[in-house]
C-alpha positions as CSV (number, residue, x, y, z in Angstrom):
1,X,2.3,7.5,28.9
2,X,-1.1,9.0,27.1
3,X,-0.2,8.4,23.7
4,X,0.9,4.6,24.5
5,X,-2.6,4.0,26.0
6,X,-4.3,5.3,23.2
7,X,-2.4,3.4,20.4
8,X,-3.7,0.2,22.6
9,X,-7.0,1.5,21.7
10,X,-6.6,2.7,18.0
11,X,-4.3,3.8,15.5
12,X,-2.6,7.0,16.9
13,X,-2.3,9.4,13.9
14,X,-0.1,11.9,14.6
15,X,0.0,15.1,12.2
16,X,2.6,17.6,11.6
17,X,1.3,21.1,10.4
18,X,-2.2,19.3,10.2
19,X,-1.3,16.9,7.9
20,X,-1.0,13.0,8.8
21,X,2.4,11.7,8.7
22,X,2.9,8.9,11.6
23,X,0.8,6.4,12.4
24,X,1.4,4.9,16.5
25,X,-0.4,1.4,17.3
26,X,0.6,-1.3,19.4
27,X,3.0,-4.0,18.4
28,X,0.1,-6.9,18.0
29,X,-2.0,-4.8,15.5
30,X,1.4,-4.0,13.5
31,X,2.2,-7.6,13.4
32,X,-1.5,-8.6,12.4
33,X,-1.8,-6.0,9.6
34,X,1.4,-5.5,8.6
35,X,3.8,-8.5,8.7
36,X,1.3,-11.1,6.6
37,X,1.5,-12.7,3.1
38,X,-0.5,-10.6,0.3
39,X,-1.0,-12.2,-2.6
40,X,-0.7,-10.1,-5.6
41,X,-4.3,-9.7,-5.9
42,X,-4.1,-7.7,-2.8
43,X,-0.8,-6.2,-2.9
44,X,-2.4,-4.3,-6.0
45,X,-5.8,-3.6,-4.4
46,X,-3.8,-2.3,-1.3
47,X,-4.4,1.6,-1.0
48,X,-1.1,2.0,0.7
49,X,0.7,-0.4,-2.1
50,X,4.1,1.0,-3.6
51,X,3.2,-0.6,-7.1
52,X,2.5,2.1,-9.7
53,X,-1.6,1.6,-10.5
54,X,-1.5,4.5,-13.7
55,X,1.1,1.9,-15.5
56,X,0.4,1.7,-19.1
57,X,2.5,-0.7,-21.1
58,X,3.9,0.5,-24.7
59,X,1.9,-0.6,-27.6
60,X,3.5,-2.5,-30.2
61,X,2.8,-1.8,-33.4
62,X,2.9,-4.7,-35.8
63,X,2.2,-2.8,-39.1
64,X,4.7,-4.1,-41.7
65,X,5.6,-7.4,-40.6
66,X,5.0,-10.6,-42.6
67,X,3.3,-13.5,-40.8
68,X,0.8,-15.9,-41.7
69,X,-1.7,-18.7,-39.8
């Protein structure tokens, strides 16, 4: 089959109404890329991460407590 050839070559991308949407490669380059540890460090850097990058914690506003040092 063509398309198996070519995703032993190189990523197959396959569109749908010219848009991207699946990506076809061969099992060793899935297990290489896909099934290895990432530590966080990566796992935020990665482009194709599910984390949420625009997160913005709420600040806390400390006006009129009491404390001291």
């Amino acid at each position: 089959m063509a398309a198996k050839r070519a995703a032993d070559e190189q990523p197959l991308v396959i569109t749908e109404h010219g848009e991207p949407r699946y990506v076809l490669l061969n099992y060793k380059d899935f297990q290489q890329n896909f099934n290895k540890q990432m530590s966080l460090l990566e796992a935020l850097a990665d482009p194709l991460s599910r984390f949420d990058n625009d997160f913005q914690p709420e600040r806390i506003d400390f006006s009129g407590r009491d404390f001291s040092f």
